[in-house]
LUMMARSE-946608 format. One record per atom (N, C-alpha, C, O): x, y, z; residue in one letter; chain; residue number from 1. Coordinates in Angstrom, 3 decimals, always signed. Layout:
NODE_u_v_w_res_chain_n
NODE_X_Y_Z_A_A_NUM;
...
END
This chain:
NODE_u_v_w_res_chain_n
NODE_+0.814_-1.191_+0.000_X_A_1;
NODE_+0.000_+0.000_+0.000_X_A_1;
NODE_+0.864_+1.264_+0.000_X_A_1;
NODE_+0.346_+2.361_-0.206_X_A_1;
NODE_+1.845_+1.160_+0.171_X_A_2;
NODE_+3.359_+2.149_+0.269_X_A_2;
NODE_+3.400_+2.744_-1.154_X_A_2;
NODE_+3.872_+3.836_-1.471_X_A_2;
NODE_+2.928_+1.999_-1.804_X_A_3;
NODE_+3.551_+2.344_-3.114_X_A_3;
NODE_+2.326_+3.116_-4.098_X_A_3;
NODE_+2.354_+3.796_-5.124_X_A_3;
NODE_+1.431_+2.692_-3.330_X_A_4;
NODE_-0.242_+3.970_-4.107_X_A_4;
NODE_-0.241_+5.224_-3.300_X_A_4;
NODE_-0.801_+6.220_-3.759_X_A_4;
NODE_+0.529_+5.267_-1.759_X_A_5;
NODE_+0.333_+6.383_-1.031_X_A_5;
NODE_+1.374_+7.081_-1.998_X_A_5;
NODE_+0.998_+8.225_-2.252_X_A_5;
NODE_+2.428_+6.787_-2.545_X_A_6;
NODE_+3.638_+7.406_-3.242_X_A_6;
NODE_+2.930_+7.977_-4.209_X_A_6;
NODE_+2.823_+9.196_-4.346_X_A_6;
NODE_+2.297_+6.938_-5.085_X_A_7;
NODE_+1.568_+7.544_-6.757_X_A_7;
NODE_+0.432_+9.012_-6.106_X_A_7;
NODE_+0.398_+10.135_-6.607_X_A_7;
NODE_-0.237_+8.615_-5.114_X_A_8;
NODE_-1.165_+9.610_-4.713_X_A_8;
NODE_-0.692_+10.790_-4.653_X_A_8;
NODE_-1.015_+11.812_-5.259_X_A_8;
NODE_+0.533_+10.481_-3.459_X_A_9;
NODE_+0.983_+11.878_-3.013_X_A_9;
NODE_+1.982_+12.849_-4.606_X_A_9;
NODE_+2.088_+14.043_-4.888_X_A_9;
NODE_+2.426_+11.782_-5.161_X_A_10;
NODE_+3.120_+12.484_-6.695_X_A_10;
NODE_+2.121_+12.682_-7.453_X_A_10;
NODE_+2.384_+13.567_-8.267_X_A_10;
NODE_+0.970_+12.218_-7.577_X_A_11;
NODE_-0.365_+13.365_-8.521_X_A_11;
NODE_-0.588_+14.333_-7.436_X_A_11;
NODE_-0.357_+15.430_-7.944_X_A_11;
NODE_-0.920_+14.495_-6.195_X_A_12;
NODE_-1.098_+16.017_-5.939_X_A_12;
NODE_+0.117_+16.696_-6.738_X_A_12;
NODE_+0.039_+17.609_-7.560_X_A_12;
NODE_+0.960_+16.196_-6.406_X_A_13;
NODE_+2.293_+17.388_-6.677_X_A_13;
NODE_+1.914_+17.843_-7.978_X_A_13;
NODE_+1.539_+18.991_-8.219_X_A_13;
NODE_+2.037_+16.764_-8.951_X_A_14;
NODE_+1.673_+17.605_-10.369_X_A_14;
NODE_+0.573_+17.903_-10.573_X_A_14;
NODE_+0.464_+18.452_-11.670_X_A_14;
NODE_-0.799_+17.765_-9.767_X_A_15;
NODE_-2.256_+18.370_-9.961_X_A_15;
NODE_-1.784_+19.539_-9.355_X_A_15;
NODE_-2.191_+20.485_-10.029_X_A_15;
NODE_-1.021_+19.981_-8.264_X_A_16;
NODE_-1.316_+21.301_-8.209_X_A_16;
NODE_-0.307_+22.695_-8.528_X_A_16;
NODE_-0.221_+23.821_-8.039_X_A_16;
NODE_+0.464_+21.866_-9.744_X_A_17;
NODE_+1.224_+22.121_-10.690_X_A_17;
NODE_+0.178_+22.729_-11.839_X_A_17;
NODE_+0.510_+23.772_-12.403_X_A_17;
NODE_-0.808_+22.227_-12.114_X_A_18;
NODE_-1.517_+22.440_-13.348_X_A_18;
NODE_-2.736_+23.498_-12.944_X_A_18;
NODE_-3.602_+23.936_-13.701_X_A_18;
NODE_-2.540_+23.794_-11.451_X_A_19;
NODE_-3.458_+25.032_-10.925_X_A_19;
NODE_-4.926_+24.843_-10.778_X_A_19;
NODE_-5.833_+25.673_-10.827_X_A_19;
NODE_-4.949_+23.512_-10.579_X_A_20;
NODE_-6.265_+23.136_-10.591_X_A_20;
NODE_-7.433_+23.125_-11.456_X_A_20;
NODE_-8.608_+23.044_-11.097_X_A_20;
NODE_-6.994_+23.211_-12.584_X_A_21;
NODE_-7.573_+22.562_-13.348_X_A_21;
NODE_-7.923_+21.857_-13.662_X_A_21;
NODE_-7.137_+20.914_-13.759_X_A_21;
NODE_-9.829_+21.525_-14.257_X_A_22;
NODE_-10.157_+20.407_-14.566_X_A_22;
NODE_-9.722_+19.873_-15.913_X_A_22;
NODE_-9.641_+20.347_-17.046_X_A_22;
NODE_-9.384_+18.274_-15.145_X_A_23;
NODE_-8.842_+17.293_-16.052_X_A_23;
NODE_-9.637_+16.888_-16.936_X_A_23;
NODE_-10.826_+16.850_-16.622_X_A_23;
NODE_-9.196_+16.416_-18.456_X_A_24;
NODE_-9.871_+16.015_-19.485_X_A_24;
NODE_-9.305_+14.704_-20.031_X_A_24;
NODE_-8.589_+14.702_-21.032_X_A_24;
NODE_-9.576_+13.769_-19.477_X_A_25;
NODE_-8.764_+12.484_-20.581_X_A_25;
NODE_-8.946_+12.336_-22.295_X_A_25;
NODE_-9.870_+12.732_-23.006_X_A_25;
NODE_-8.092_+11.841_-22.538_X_A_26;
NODE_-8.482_+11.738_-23.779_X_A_26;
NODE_-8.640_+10.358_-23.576_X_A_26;
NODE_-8.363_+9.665_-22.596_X_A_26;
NODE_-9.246_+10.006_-24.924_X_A_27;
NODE_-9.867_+8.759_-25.056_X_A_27;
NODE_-8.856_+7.254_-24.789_X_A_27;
NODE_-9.231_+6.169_-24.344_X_A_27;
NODE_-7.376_+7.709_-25.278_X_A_28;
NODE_-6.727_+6.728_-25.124_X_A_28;
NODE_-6.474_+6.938_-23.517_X_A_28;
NODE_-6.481_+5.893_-22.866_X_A_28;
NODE_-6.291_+7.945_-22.921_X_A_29;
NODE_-6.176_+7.901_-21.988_X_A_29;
NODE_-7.135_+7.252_-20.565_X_A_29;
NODE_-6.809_+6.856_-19.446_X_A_29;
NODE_-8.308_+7.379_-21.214_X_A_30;
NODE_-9.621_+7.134_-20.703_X_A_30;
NODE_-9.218_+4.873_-20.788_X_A_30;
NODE_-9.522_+3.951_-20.030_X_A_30;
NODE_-8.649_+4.924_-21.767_X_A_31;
NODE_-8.578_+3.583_-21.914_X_A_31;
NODE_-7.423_+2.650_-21.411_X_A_31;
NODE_-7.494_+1.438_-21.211_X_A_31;
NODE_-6.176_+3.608_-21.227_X_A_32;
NODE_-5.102_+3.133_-19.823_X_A_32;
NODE_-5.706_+3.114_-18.698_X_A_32;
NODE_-5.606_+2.048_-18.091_X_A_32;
NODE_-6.268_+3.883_-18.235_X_A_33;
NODE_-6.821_+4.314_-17.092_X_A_33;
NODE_-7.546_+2.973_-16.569_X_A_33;
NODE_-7.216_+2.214_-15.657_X_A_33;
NODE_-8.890_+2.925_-17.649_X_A_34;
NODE_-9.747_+1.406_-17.237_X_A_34;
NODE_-8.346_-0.080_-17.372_X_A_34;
NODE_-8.040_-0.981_-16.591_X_A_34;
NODE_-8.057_+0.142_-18.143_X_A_35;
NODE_-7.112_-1.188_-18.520_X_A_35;
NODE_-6.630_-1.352_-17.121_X_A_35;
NODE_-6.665_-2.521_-16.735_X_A_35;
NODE_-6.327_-0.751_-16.532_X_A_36;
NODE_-4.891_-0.640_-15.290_X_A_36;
NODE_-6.054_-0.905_-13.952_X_A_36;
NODE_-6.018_-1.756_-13.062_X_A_36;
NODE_-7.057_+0.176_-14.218_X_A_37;
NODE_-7.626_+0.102_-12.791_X_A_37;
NODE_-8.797_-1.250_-12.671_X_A_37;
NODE_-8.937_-2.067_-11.761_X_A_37;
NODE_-9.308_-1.147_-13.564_X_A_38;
NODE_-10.530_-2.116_-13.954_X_A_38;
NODE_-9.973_-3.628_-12.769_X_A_38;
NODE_-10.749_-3.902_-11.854_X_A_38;
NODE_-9.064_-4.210_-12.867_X_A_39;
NODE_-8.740_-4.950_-12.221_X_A_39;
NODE_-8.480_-5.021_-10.769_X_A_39;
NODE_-8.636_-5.970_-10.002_X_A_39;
NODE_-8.243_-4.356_-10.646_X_A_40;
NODE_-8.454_-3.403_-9.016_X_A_40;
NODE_-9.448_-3.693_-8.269_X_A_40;
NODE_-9.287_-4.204_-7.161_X_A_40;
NODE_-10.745_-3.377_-8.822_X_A_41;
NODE_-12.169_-3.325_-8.519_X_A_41;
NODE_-12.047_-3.995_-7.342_X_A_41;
NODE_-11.262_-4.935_-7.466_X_A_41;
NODE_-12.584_-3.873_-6.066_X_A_42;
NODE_-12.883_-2.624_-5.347_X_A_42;
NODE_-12.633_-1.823_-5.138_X_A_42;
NODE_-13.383_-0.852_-5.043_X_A_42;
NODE_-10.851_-1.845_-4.872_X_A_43;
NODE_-9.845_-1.478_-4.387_X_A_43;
NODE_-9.781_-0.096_-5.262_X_A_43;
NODE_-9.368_+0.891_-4.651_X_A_43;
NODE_-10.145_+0.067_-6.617_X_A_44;
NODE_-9.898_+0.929_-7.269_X_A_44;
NODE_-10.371_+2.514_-6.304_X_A_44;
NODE_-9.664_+3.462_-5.962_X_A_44;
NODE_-11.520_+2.306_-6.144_X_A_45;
NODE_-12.373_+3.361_-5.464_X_A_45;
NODE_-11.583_+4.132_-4.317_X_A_45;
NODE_-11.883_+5.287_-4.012_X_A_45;
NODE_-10.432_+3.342_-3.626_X_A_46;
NODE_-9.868_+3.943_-2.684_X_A_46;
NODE_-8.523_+4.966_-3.373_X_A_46;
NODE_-8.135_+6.087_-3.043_X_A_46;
NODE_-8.116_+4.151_-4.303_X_A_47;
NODE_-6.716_+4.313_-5.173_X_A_47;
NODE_-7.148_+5.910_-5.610_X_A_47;
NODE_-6.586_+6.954_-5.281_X_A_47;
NODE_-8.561_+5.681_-6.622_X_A_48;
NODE_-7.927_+6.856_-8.105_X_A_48;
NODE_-8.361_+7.993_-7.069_X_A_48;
NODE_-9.039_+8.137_-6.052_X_A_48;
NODE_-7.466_+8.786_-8.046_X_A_49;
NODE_-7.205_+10.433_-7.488_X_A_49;
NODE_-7.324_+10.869_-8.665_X_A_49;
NODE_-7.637_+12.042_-8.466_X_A_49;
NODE_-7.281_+10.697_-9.938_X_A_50;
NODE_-7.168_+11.850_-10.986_X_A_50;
NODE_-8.713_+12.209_-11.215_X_A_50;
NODE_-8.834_+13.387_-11.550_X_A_50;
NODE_-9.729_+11.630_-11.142_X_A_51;
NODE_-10.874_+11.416_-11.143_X_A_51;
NODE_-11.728_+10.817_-10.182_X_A_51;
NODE_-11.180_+9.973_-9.473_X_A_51;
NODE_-13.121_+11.072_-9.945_X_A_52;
NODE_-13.878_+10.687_-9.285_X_A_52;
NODE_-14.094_+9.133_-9.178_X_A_52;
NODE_-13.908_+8.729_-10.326_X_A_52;
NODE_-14.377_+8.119_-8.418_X_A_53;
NODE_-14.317_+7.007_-9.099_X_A_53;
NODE_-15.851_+6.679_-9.482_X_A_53;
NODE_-15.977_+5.500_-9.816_X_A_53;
NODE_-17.109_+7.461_-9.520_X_A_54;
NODE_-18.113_+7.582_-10.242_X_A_54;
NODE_-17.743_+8.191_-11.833_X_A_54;
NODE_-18.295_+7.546_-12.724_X_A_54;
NODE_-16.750_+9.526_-12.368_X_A_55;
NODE_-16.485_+9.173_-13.555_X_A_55;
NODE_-15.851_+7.851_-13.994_X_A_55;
NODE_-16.303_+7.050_-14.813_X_A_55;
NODE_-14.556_+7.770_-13.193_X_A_56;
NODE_-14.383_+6.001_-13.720_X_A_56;
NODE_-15.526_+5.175_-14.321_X_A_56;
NODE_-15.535_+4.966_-15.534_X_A_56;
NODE_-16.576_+4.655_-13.453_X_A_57;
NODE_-17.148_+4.060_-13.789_X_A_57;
NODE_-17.900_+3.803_-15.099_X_A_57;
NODE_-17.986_+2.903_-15.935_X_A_57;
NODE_-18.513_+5.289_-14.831_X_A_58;
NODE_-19.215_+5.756_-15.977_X_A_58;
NODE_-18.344_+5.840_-17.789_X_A_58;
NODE_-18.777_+5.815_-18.941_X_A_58;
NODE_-17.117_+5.934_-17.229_X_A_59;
NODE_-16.047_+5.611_-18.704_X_A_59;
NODE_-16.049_+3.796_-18.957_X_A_59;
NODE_-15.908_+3.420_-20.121_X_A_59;
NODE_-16.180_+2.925_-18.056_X_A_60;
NODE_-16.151_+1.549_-17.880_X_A_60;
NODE_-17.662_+1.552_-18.737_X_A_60;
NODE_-17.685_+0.849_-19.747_X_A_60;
NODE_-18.844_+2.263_-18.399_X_A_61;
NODE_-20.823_+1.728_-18.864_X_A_61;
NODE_-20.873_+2.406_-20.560_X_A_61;
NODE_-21.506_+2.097_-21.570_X_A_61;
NODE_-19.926_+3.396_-20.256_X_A_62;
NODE_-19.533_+3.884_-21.583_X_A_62;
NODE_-20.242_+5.490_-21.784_X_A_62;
NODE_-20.074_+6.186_-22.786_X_A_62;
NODE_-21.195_+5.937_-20.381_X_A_63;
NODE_-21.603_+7.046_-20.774_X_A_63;
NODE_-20.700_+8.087_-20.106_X_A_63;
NODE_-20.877_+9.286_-20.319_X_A_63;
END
């Protein structure tokens, strides 16, 4: 679990690098994202930070 507190705490750093701005995936990106986390499931929900994990989902149902 050492090693998602690391990824977490290194996206704040560069989220608040980008001034808080809302994020836009692009589509391929939208599709690393599921590839990587999708497997996760439950666990995912605690993990993602770049997004809500209700958008997640909703990129997984397709709307």
């Amino acid at each position: 679990m050492a090693q998602v507190q690391y990824l977490k705490a290194e996206n704040e750093i560069l989220r608040s690098r980008i001034g808080g701005k809302k994020f836009h995936a692009t589509v391929e990106e939208k599709r690393n994202l599921i590839k990587y986390g999708f497997p996760l499931e439950p666990a995912i929900k605690e993990m993602i930070s770049l997004v809500t994990p209700q958008t997640f989902f909703s990129w997984i149902c397709g709307t």
